[in-house]
C-alpha positions in Angstrom: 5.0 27.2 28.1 1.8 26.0 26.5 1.1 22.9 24.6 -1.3 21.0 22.7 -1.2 18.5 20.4 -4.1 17.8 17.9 -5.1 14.9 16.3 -6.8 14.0 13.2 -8.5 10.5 13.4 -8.3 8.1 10.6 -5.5 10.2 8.5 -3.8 10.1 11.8 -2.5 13.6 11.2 -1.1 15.6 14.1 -0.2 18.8 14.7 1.2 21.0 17.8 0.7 24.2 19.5 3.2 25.8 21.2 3.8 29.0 22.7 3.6 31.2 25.9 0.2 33.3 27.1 2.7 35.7 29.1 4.3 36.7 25.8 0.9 35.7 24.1 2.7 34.4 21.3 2.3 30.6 19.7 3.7 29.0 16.7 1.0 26.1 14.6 3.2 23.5 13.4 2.2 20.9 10.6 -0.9 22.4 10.6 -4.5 20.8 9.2 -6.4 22.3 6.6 -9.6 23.4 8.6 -8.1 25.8 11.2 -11.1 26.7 13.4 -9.3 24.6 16.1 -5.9 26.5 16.3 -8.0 30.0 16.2 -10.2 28.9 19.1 -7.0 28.0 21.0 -5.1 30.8 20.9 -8.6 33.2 21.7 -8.9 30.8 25.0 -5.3 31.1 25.9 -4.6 34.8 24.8 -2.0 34.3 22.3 -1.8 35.5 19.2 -0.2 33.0 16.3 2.7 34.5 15.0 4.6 31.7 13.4 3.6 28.4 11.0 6.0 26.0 10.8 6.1 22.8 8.2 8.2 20.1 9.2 8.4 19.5 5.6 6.3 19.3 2.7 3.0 16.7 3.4 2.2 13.7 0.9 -0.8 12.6 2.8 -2.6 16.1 3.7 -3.0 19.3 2.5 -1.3 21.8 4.9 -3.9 24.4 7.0 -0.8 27.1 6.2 -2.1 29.5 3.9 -5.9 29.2 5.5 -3.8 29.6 9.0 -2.0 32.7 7.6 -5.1 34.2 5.9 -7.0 34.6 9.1 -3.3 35.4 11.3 -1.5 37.2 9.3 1.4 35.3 10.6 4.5 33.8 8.3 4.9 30.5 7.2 8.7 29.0 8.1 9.8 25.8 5.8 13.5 24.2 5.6 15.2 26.4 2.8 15.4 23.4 0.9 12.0 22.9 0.3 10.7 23.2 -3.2 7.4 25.5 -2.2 6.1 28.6 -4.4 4.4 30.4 -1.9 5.6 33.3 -0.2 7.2 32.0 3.0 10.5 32.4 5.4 13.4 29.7 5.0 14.7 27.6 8.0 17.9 25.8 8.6 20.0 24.0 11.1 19.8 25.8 13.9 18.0 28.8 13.4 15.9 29.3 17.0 12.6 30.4 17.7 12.2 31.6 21.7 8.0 33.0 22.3 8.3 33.9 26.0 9.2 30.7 28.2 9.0 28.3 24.8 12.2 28.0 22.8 12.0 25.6 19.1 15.4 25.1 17.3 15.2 23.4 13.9 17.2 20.2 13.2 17.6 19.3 9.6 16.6 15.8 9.8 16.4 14.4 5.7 15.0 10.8 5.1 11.5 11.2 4.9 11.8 14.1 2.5 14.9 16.0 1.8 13.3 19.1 3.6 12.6 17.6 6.5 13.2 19.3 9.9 12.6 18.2 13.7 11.9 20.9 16.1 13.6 20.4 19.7 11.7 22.5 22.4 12.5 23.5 25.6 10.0 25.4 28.2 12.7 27.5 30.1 10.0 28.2 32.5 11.4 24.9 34.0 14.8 24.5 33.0 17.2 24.8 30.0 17.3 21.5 29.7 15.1 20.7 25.9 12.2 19.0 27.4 10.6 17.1 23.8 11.1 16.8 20.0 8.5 17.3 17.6 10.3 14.9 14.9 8.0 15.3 11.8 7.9 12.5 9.6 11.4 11.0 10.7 10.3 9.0 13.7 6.8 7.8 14.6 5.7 5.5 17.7 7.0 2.4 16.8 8.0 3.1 13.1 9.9 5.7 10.8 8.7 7.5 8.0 8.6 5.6 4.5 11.5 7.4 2.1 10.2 6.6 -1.2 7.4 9.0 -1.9 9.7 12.2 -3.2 10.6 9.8 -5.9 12.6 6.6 -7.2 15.4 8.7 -8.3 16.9 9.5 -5.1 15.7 6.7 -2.7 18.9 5.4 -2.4 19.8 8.8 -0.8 17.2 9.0 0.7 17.5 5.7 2.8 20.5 7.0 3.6 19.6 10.0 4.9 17.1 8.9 7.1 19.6 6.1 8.5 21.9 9.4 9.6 19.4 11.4 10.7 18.1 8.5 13.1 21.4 7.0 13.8 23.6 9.7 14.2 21.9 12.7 14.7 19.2 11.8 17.0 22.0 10.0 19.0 23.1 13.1 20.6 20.0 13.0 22.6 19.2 11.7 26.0 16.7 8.9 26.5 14.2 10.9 28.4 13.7 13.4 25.6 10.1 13.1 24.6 9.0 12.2 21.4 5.9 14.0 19.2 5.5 13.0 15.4 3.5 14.5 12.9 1.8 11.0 12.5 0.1 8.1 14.1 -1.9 5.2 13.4 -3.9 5.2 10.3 -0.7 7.3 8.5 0.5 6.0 5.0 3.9 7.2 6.0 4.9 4.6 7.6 4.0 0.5 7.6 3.2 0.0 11.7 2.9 3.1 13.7 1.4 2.5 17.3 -2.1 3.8 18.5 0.3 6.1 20.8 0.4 9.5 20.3 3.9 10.1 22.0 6.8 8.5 23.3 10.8 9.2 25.0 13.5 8.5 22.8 15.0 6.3 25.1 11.6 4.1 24.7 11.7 3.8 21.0 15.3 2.9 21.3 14.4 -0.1 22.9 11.4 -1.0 21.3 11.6 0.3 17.8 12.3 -2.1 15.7 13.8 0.9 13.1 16.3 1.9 15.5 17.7 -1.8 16.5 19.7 -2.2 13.7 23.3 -3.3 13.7 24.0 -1.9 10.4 23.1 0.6 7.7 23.1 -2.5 5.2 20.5 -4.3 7.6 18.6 -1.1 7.9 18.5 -0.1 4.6 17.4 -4.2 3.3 14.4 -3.6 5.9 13.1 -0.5 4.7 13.4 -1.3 1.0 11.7 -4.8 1.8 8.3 -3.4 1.1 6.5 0.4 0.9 2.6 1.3 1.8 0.8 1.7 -0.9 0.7 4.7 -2.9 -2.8 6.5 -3.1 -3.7 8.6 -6.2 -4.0 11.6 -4.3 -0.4 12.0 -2.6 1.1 13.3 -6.0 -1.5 15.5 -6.3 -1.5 16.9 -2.7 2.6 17.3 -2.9 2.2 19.5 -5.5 -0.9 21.4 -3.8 1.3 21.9 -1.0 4.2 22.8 -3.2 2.1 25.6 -5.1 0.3 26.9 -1.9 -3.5 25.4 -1.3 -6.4 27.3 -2.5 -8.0 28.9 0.1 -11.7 27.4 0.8 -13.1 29.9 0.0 -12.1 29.5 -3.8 -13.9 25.8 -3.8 -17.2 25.2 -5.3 -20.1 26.3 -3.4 -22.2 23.7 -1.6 -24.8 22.5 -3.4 -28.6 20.6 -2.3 -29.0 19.0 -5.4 -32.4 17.5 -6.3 -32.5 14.4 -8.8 -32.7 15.6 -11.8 -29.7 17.9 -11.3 -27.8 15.5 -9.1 -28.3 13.1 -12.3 -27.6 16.0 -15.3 -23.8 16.1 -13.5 -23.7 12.6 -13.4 -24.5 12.6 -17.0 -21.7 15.0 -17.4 -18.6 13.1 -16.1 -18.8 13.7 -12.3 -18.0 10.8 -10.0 -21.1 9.7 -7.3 -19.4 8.6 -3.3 -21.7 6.5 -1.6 -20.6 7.3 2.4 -23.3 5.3 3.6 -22.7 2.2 5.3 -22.1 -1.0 3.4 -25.8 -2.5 4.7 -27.5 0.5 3.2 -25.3 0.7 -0.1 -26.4 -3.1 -0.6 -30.2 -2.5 -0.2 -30.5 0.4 -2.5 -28.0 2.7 -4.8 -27.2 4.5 -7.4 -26.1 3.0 -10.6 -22.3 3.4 -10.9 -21.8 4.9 -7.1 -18.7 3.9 -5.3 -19.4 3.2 -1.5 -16.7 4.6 0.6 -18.6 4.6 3.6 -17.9 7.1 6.4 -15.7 5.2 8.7 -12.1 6.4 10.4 -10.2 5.3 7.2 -12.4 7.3 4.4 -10.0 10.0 3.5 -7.5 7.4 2.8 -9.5 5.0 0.9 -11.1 8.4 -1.1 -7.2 9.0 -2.0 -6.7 4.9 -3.4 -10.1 4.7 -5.4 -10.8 8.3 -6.9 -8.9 10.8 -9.2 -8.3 14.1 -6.9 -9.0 16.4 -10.2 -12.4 14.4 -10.2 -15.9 16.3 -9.8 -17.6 14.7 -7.1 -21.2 14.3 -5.9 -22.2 12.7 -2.4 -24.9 10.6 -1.4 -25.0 10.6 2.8 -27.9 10.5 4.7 -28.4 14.1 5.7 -26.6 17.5 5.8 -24.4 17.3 9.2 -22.8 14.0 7.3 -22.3 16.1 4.0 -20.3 18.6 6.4 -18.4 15.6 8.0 -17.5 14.6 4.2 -16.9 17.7 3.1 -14.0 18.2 5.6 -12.9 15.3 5.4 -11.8 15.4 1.3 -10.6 19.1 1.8 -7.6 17.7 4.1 -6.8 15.6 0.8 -7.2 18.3 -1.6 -10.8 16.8 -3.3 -11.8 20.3 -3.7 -14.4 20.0 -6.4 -17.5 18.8 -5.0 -20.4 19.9 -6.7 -22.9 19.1 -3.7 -24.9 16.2 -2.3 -28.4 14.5 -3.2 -31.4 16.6 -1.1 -33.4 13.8 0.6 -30.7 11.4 0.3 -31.4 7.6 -1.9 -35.1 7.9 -0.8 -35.4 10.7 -3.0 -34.1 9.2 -6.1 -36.0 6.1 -5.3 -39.2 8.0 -5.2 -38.3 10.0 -7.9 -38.4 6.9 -10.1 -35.0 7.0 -11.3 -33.4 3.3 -11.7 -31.3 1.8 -8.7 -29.2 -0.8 -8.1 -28.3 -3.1 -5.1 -25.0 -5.2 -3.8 -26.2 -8.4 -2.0 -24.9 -8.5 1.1 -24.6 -12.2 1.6 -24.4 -13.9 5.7 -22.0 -16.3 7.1 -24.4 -18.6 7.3 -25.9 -18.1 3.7 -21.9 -18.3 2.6 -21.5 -21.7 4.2 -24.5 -23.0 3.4 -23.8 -21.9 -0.5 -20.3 -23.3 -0.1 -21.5 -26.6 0.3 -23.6 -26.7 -2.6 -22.0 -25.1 -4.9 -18.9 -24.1 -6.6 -19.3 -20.3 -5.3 -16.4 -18.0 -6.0 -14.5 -16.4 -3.0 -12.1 -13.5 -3.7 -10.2 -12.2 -0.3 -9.2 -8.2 -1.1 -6.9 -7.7 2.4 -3.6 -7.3 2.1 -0.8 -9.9 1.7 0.0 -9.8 5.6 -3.8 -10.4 6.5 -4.4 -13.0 4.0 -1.0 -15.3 4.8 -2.1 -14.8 8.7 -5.5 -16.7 8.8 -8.2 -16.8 5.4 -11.2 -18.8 5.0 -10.2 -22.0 3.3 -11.7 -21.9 0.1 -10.9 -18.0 -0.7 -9.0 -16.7 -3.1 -6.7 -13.9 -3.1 -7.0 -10.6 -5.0 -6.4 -7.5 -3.0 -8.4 -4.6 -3.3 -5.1 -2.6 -4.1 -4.6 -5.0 -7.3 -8.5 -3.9 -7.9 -7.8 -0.4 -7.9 -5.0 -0.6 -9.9 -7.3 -2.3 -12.7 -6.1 -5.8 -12.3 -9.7 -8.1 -12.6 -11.2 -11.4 -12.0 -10.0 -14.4 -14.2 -13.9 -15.1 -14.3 -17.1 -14.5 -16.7 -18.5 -11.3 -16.3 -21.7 -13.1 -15.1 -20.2 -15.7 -12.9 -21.3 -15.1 -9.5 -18.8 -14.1 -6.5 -18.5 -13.0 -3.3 -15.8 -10.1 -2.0 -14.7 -10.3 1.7 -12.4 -8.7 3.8 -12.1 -7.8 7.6 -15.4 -6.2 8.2 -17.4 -5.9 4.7 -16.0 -2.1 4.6 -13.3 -2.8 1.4 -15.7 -6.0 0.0 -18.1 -2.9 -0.5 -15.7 -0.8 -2.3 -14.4 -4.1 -4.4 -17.6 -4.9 -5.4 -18.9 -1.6 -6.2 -16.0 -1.2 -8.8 -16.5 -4.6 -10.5 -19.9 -3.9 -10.6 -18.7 -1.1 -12.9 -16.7 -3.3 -14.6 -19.6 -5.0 -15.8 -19.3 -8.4 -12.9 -23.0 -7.8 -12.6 -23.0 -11.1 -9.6 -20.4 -9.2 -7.5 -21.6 -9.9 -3.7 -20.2 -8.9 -0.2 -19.7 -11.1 2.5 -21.8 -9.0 5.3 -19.7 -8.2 8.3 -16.1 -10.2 6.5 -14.1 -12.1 8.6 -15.1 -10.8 11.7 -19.0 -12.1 11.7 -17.4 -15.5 9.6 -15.4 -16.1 12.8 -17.7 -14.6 15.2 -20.4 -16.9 13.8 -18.3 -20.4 15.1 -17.1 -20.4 11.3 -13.8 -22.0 10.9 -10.2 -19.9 9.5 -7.4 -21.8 8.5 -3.8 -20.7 8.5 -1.8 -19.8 5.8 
């Protein structure tokens, strides 16, 4: 039996491989958008693919399966109770796939989503015995999926759901069974997943916190305690994935875009990215530009800040980084981008078009300001990193109270300065109260990691 698992950094996406070279058959499951590695797989291995299979219908990606079954020809599988308009193949409990020495069976696993299915696999090549469990969204490394995101009105069955399908179902399974989820770390569904990629059941047993509870009332108090946050694209990439995705062929072509056209689209509604680092953002930009800069985390913090039906221009520092970019908002369904700016911020500077800058204020210049004056701090990290140390004279505003428009109690000219871990969401903050008119909106350069690593005191909540 073959396998390979394949990993998406940042959105911590993963998807599997499996199939047989003798039979040269392999089924893609959960696949990603951008395909060329599944293709180049099978071509090495001599299979052909000949099945996709959903686990369920994705919140946080858009699925690869019509791009996968465009160049395949191959049918898409998804539990029969999954709301999808494309043409595809319905699974249920039990049904079995067997391509050569690998055999998949579906399990109907709800909780995550109602549609949900975990695939057991066995490679009868070395026994009958199933060898691993490729458990979707129901149970991560060190966490299980969040149930809320198909919608308030049946999150009360859906916690209950997810309790069966981890408590009873999965208890018919041996310890030693390994365990493969569609996510890892750097996933929105779920609140702690580990850097692991794999694990046994037996293992998560023990060290799972999700799977250590007494009772379903425990359980169930636990999960409802507190959810991710939401991004503004998940709704929109449920439905993409509900409808069928556009193939990318269908998006906008890729534009080079000098500055007076990059600046005509501005002028007509569409939103300007920023991916350059925070350091370069400070020194120059362009008026009204977000910086999302391209770190592991863009595609998720893309999803919390813009409007997926949004037209979008880049600025990045050359055409291999566009590229980069360009993959990364297709995963999320931020198919309209219109192109990037030729020459990069250079150009627009030396074109003589107005710019703008974010000071990016030191450690040292923060303390020494500190003392003087009555300078305004505003911490944007979440509630957990904020109550576990903070720099005492901060103030706490988190950057997803930002996004959702809450604002400074503060004059729009009164000078402040964001932080956060590393400077990365201080940048974003700052950007969008910057367009909120806080025209003294700083950034603490390098956030609580060059305040500590500076000999800088932290105090505990």
């Amino acid at each position: 039996m073959y396998f390979n698992q394949i990993a998406v950094p940042g959105l911590g996406c993963l998807s599997y491989a499996i199939g047989c070279p003798r039979a040269k058959a392999m089924a893609v499951i959960d696949p990603k958008r951008d395909v060329q590695d599944y293709l180049e797989i099978a071509r090495e291995e001599g299979m052909q693919i000949t099945h996709i299979i959903n686990t369920h219908v994705h919140a946080d990606h858009v699925s690869g399966d019509q791009e996968l079954r465009l160049a395949t020809g191959a049918d898409i599988y998804i539990h029969e109770s999954a709301p999808v308009e494309y043409k595809h193949k319905d699974l249920k409990e039990g049904d079995v796939f067997e391509l050569g020495a690998a055999k998949i069976e579906v399990l109907h696993t709800p909780g995550h989503t109602p549609n949900s299915i975990s695939l057991l696999v066995t490679d009868k090549a070395r026994s009958e015995e199933p060898e691993m469990l490729l458990t979707g969204d129901l149970l991560f490394v060190g966490d299980i999926g969040r149930p809320d995101l198909p919608g308030a009105e049946i999150l009360d069955e859906q916690v209950k759901n997810l309790y069966k399908s981890l408590y009873v179902k999965l208890a018919d399974y041996p310890d030693h069974l390994e365990v493969f989820p569609a996510h890892g770390e750097g996933s929105l569904c779920g609140r702690g997943m580990s850097a692991k990629k794999s694990s046994t059941l037996g293992y998560e047993r023990r060290a799972n916190p999700m799977l250590r509870f007494e009772s379903f009332e425990a359980f169930k108090k636990d999960v409802m305690s507190a959810f991710p946050v939401r991004p503004k694209s998940f709704s929109h990439i449920i439905q993409t994935n509900i409808k069928g995705a556009a193939t990318l062929d269908a998006c906008p072509m890729d534009k080079s875009l000098t500055p007076k056209q990059f600046e005509e689209m501005m002028n007509d509604g569409a939103i300007v990215i920023d991916a350059r680092d925070s350091a370069a953002f400070g020194g120059f930009h362009i008026p009204g530009s977000i910086n999302i800069g391209f770190e592991k985390q863009l595609a998720n913090w893309v999803g919390m800040v813009v409007d997926p039906n949004s037209e979008i221009l880049l600025v990045v520092d050359d055409r291999e980084d566009y590229d980069r970019m360009v993959t990364e908002l297709h995963r999320i369904g931020y198919d309209l981008i219109f192109g990037y700016l030729s020459g990069g911020i250079m150009a627009w500077l030396m074109s003589g078009r107005p710019v703008d800058q974010l000071e990016q204020i030191s450690p040292q210049q923060l303390s020494e300001r500190l003392e003087s004056s009555n300078l305004r701090v505003i911490d944007v990290r979440t509630p957990a990193e904020w109550n576990d140390s903070r720099i005492k004279w901060a103030e706490h505003l988190p950057l997803s109270d930002i996004l959702a428009g809450k604002l400074p109690e503060a004059e729009k000219d009164e000078e402040m300065v964001l932080q956060c871990g590393s400077g990365y969401r201080s940048n974003i903050g700052a950007s969008i109260l910057r367009q909120a008119g806080f025209s003294k909106a700083k950034s603490l350069a390098g956030g609580i990691f060059a305040w500590s690593n500076a000999g800088y005191q932290l105090v505990a909540a």
